[in-house]
C-alpha positions in Angstrom: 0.0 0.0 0.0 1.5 3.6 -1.0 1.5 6.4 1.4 -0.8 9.2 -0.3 1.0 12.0 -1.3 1.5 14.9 1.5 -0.6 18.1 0.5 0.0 21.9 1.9 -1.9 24.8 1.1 0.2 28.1 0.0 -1.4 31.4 0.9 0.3 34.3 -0.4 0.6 37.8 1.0 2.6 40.0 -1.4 -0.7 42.7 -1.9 -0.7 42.6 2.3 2.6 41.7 3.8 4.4 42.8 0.7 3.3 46.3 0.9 5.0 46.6 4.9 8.2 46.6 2.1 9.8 49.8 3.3 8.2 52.0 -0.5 6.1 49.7 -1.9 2.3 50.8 -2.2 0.1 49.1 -5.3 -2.5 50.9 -6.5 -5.9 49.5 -7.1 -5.6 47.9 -10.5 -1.7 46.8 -9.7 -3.6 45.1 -6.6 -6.3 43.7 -8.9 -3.7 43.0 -11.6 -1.3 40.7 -9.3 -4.9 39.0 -7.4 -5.8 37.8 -11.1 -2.4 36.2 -12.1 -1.7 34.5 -8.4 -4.9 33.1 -8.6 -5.9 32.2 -12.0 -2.6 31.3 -13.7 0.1 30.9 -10.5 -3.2 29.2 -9.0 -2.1 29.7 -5.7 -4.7 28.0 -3.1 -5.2 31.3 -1.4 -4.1 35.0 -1.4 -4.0 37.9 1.3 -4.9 40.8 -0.2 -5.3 44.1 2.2 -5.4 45.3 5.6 -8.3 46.5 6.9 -9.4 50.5 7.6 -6.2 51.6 5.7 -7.5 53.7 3.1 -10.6 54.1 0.3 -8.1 53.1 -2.5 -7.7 49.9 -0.2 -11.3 49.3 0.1 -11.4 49.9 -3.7 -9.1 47.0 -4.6 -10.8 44.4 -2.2 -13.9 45.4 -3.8 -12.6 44.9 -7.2 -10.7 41.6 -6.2 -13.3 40.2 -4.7 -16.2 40.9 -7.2 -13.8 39.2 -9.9 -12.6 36.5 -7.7 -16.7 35.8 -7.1 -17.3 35.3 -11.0 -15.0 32.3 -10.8 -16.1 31.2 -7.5 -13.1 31.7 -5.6 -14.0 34.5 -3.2 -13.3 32.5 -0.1 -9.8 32.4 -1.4 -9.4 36.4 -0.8 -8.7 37.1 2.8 -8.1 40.4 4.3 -5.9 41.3 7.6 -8.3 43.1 10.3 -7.7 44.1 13.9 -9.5 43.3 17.4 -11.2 46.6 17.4 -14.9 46.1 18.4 -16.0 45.2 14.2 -15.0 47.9 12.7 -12.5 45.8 10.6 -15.5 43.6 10.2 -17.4 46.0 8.6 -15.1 47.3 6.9 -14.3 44.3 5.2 -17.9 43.3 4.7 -18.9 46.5 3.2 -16.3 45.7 0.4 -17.6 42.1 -0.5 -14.7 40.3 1.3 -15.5 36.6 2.9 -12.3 36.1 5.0 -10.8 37.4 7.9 -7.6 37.1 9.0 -7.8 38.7 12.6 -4.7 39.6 14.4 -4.3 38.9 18.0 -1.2 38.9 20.5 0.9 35.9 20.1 3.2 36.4 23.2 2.6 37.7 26.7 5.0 40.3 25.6 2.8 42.0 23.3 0.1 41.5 25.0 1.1 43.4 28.1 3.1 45.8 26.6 1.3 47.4 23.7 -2.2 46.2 24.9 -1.7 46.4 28.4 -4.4 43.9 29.2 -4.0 40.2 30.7 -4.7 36.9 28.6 -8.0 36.3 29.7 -9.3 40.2 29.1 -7.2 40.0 25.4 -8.5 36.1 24.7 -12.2 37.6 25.5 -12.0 40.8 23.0 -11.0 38.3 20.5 -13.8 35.9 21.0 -16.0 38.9 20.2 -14.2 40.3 17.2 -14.8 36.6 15.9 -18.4 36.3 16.9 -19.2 39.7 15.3 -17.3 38.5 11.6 -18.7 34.6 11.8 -22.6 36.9 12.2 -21.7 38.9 9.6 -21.0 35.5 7.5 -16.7 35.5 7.5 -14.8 33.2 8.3 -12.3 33.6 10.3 -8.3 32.5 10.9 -6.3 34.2 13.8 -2.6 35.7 13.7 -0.8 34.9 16.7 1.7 38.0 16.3 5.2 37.5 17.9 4.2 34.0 18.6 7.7 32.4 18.1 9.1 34.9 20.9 6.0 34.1 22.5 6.4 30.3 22.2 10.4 31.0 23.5 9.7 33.0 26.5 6.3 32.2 27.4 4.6 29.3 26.1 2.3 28.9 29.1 0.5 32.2 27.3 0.6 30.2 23.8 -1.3 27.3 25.5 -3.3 29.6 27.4 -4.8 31.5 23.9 -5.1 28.5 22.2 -7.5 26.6 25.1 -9.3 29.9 25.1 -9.8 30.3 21.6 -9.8 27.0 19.5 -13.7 26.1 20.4 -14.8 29.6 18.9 -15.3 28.9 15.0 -11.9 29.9 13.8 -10.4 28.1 11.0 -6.8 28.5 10.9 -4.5 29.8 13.7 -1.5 30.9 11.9 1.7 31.2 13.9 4.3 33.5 12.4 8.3 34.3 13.0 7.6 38.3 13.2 10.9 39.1 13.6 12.5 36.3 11.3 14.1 34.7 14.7 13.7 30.8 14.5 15.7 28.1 12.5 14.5 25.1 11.3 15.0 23.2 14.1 12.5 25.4 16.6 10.4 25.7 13.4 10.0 21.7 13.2 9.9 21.4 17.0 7.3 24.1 18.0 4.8 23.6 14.8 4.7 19.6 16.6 4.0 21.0 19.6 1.4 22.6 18.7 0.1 20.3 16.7 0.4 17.6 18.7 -1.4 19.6 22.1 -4.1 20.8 19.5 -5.1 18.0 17.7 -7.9 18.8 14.8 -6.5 22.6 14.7 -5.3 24.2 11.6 -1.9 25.8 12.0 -0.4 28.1 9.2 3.2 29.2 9.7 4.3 32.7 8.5 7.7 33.3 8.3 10.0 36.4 8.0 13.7 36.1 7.0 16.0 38.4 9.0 18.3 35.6 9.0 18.0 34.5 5.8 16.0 31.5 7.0 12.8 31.7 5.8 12.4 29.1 3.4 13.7 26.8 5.2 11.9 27.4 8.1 8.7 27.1 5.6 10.1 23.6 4.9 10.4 22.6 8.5 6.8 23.8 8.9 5.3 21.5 6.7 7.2 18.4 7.0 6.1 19.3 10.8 2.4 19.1 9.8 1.0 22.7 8.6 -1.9 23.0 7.3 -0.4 25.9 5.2 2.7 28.1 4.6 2.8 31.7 3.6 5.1 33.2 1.3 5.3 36.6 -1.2 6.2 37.0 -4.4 9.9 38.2 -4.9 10.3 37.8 -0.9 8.6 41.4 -0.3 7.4 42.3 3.5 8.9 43.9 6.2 12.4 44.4 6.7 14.3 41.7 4.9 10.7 40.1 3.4 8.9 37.1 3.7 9.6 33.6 1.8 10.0 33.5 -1.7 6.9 31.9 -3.6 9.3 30.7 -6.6 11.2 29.2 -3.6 8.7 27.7 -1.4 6.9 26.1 -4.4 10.0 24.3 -6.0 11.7 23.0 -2.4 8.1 21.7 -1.4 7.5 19.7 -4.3 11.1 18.6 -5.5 12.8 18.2 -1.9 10.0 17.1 0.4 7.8 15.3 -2.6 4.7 17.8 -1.6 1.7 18.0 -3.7 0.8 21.3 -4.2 -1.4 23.5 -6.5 1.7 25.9 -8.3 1.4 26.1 -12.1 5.0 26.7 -12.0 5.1 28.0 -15.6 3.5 31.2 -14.6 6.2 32.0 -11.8 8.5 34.5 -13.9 5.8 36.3 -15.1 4.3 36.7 -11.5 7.6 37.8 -10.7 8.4 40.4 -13.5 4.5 42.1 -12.8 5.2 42.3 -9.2 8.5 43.5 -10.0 7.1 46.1 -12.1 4.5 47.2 -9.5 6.5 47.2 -6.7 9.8 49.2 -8.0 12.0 46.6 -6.2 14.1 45.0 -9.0 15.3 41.4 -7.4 18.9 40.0 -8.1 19.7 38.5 -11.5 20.6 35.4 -9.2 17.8 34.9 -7.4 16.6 31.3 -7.5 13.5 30.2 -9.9 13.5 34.0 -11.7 16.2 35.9 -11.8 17.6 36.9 -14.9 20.7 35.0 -15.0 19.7 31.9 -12.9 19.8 29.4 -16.5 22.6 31.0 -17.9 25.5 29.2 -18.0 28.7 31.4 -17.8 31.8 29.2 -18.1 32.8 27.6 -21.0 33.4 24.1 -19.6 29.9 23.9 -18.5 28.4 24.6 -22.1 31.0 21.8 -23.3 29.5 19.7 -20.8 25.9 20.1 -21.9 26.5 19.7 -25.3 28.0 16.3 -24.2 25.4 14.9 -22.1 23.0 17.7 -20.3 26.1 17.0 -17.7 25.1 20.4 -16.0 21.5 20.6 -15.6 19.3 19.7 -13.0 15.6 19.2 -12.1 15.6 22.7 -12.6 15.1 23.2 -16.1 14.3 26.3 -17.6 11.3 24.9 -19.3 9.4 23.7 -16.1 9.6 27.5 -15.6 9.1 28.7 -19.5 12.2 29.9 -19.7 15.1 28.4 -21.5 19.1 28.1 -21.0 21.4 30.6 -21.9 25.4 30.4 -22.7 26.8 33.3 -21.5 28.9 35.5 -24.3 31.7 36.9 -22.7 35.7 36.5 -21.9 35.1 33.1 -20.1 33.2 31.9 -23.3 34.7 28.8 -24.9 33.6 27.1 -28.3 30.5 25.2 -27.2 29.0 28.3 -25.6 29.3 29.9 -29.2 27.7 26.4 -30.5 24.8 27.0 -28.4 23.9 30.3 -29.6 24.9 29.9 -32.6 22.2 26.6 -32.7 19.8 29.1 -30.9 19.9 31.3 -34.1 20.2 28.7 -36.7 23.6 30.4 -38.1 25.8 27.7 -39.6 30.2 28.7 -39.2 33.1 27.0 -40.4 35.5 26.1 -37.5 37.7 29.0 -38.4 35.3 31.2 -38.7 33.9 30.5 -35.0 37.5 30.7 -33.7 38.0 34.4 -35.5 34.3 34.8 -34.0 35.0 33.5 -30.7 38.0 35.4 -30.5 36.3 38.7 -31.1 34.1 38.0 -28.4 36.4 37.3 -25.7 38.0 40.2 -26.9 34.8 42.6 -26.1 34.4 40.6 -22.8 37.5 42.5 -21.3 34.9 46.0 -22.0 31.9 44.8 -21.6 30.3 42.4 -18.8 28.0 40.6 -21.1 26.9 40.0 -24.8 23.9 39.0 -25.2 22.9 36.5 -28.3 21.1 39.9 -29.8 25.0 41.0 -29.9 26.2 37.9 -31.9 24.9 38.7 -35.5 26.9 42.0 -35.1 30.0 40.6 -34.0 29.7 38.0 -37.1 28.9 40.5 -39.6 31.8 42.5 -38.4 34.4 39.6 -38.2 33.4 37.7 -41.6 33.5 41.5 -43.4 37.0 42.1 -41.9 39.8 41.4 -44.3 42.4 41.2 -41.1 45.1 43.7 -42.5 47.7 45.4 -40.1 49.0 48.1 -42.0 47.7 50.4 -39.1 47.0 50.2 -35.5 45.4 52.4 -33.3 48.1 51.8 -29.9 46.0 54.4 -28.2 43.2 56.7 -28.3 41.8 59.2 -25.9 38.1 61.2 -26.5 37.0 63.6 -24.2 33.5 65.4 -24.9 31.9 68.3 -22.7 28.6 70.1 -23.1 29.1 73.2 -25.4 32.4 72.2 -26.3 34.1 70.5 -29.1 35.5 67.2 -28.6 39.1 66.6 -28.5 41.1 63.2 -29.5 44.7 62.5 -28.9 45.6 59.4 -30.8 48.8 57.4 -31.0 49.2 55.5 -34.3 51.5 52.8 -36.0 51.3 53.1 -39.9 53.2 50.7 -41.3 56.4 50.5 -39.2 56.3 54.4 -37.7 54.7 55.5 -34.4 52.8 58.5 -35.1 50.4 61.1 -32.6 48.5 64.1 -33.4 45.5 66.0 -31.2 42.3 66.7 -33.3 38.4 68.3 -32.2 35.9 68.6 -33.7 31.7 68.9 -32.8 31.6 64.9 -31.1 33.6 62.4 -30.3 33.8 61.1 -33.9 34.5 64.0 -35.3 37.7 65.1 -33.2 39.3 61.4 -34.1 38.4 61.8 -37.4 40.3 65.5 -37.6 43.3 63.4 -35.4 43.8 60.7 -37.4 43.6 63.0 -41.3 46.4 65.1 -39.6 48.5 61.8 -39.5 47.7 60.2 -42.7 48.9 63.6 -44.8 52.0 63.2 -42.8 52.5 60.0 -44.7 51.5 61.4 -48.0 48.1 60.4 -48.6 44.4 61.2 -47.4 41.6 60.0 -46.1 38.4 59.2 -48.1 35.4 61.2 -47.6 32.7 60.0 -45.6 29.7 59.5 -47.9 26.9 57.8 -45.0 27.4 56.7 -41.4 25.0 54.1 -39.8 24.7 53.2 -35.9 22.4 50.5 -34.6 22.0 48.4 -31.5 20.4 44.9 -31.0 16.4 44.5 -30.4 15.3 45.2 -26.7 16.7 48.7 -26.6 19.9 47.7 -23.6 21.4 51.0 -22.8 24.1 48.8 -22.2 24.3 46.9 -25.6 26.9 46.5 -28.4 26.6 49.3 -31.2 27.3 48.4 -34.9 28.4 51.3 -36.1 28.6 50.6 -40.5 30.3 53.5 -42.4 30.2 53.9 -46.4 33.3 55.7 -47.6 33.8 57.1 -51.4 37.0 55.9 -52.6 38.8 56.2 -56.0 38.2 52.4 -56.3 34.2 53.4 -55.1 32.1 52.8 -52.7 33.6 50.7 -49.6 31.6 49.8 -46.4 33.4 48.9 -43.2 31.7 47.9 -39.7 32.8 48.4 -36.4 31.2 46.3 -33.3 31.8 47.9 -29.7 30.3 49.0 -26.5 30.7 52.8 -26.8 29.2 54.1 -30.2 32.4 56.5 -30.9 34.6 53.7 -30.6 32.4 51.3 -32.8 32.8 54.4 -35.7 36.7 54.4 -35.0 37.1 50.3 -35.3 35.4 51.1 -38.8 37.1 54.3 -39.4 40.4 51.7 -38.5 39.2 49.1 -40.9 38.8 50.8 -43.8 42.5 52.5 -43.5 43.7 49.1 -43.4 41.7 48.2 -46.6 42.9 51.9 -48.1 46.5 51.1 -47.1 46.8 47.6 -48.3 45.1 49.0 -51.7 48.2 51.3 -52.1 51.0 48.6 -51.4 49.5 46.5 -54.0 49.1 49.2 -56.6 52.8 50.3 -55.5 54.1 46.8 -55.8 52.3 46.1 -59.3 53.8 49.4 -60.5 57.2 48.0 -59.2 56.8 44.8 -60.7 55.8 46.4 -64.5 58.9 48.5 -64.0 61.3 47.9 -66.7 64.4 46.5 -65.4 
């Protein structure tokens, strides 16, 4: 006989505990927005979605949430944070529609004294009629126990005490959270057993926080202690250092502790990038599940081992999450991270051809932190279209620009075997190097051509950041000659192009000079 697969509900609280982040406040339709996609695509099992008596606009998007949520009968998913306070959160809650309460009482003696300054039995009694005024109105009801992991600590006789008083009253959950982020898995385990164990036929949600950077494991320990269900935000927003990470929680539950739970895990980046939107707080490109960079693989020996047998992937595959892996373009690149993309864009190279490729790219690595495979049809175009002559090289090159000023270049030169430098400006960066580099070219007896059009682009997805192609059409004696130049900063892109074609001029010089030579009588 098979032991039935372990279930745990996931209630998330970015529209509630997620706005406590220090400058995060949704509007309405953000609110509504976020409600719609954890719910219908995410399909979390439930969602916390206000506090009660904040403001109108808050009232507003309960309304809203609720009203849609009702059309596809899952209002009693939408629950709403409201306070001991005689019903007023009650009717505030029931005046926008909402079904759920999620009443907050005084999880340690602490609290209870302190900012209350009542005793357990006068605090346990104002909550029994908070929750006999919502279950009248027709909410249900669950119960924070704030503070309760110091409370459980320092004084669990008060714990016990609430619960006795409270668990006969019609509440459904009693969730226990970490509000200052405190615990480790081990008290998480041990205390959530406890309480289960003394309570038996009680809900118990744990809530964690993650001061110490605990939280989702402490959300693990909760369940495989028995909780009814865990709590978590999107992009681990809430108050201080945030709650658990959805993308987190969902993943560990199901691939290290073999839960069965609701997640449509394909709908987690997108989650993500709307609440990260909304919200203003950008996350890290290496947070876990949906950061940016999380299935991009960087070094080149990891790339070679994929190609070779997937020997560097896990469970976690980009397409559980529909995303897809990406090989990194950059200094540490190697030749089967160039195979990748180059599969990725169906472009076909001959081996040399990716090593004069691959070579170009470590080369822009040194300037640039990444290239992206929007880069990669630039830096082909611009390595197959180079003829790879040295008559000249440009051994340095200084631009300065300044608002209302002209640009000035100082640029040191070889030409053929001589070292040349000459100062130019001119109106842009361009211009000044240009006006440089004509000053040294008369001194070797010939000019430059003139510049007949001048074309800058950058990859799709508009990167402030990306590579510039920078393609120049120059009006030779021999006609028109195009040259590209592929670089991070647009003025140097025009002076590797500006470089190429005085290679191409140069070389077209010696070979005239050496056929005149060569029809020389002797």
């Amino acid at each position: 006989m098979t032991t039935p697969p372990r279930t745990v509900l996931i209630m998330d609280t970015t529209l509630r505990d997620g706005e406590q982040t220090q400058g995060v406040s949704f509007s309405p339709d953000e609110k509504v927005n976020i409600a719609k996609m954890l719910l219908d695509l995410v399909r979390v099992d439930r969602i916390e979605v206000a506090s009660a008596r904040v403001s109108p606009g808050e009232q507003e998007a309960l309304a809203q949430i609720v009203d849609w949520a009702a059309s596809r009968g899952l209002a009693q998913r939408v629950e709403v944070l409201g306070f001991v306070d005689g019903g007023q959160s009650v009717e505030w809650i029931a005046h926008a529609g909402g079904r759920v309460l999620n009443l907050l009482a005084k999880g340690s003696e602490t609290h209870c004294r302190g900012q209350l300054g009542k005793t357990l039995d006068e605090h346990a009694a104002d909550v029994r009629e908070t929750v006999a005024i919502a279950l009248a109105r027709g909410l249900k009801v669950n119960l924070y126990l704030e503070d309760w992991s110091n409370g459980y600590r320092d004084q669990p006789g008060y714990v016990y005490g609430l619960m006795e008083r409270l668990a006969d009253c019609g509440i459904e959950h009693f969730m226990l959270p970490d509000t200052l982020g405190v615990m480790t898995p081990e008290r998480v385990a041990a205390a959530m057993g406890d309480m289960i164990g003394r309570f038996a036929g009680v809900k118990f949600d744990f809530h964690p926080h993650n001061d110490y950077g605990l939280a989702t494991a402490n959300v693990l320990a909760a369940a495989l202690a028995g909780a009814a269900a865990v709590h978590c935000t999107v992009n681990c927003l809430g108050e201080r250092a945030g709650n658990a990470s959805l993308a987190e929680v969902a993943v560990n539950l199901r691939d290290q502790l073999g839960f069965t739970i609701g997640i449509d895990e394909t709908h987690l980046a997108r989650v993500s990038e709307l609440v990260e939107y909304f919200s203003g707080k950008r996350i890290a490109d290496n947070a876990p599940i949906v950061g940016a960079d999380v299935f991009t693989q960087t070094a080149g020996i990891h790339a070679d081992g994929d190609r070779k047998g997937s020997l560097y992937h896990t469970r976690l595959s980009p397409e559980r999450f529909a995303r897809r892996r990406k090989y990194a373009l950059g200094k540490l690149a190697g030749k089967a991270s160039l195979a990748k993309n180059l599969e990725w864009l169906d472009i076909s190279l001959s081996e040399e051809n990716q090593r004069r490729v691959l070579a170009r790219i470590v080369e822009l690595g040194d300037s640039k932190k990444t290239i992206t495979i929007d880069d990669l049809p630039f830096i082909i175009a611009e390595v197959l279209d180079s003829k790879d002559y040295h008559h000249a090289e440009l051994l340095a090159c200084t631009v300065t620009s300044s608002l209302d000023l002209e640009s000035i270049a100082s640029i040191k030169l070889r030409l053929g075997t001589e070292v040349l430098s000459a100062a130019g400006s001119g109106n842009g960066g361009f211009a000044a190097f240009d006006n440089a580099l004509a000053r040294l070219v008369r001194r070797a007896g010939f000019s430059l051509p003139p510049l007949k059009d001048f074309e800058v682009r950058i990859p799709k997805g508009g990167r402030s950041d990306a590579l510039t192609e920078c393609t120049i059409t120059w009006d030779t004696d021999h006609g028109d000659i195009k040259t590209r130049g592929v670089h991070a900063n647009q003025v140097y892109a025009a002076i590797a192009a500006t470089m190429r074609m005085l290679n191409i001029v140069m070389h077209r010089r010696l070979a005239e000079r050496q056929g005149e030579a060569a029809a020389a009588p002797a």
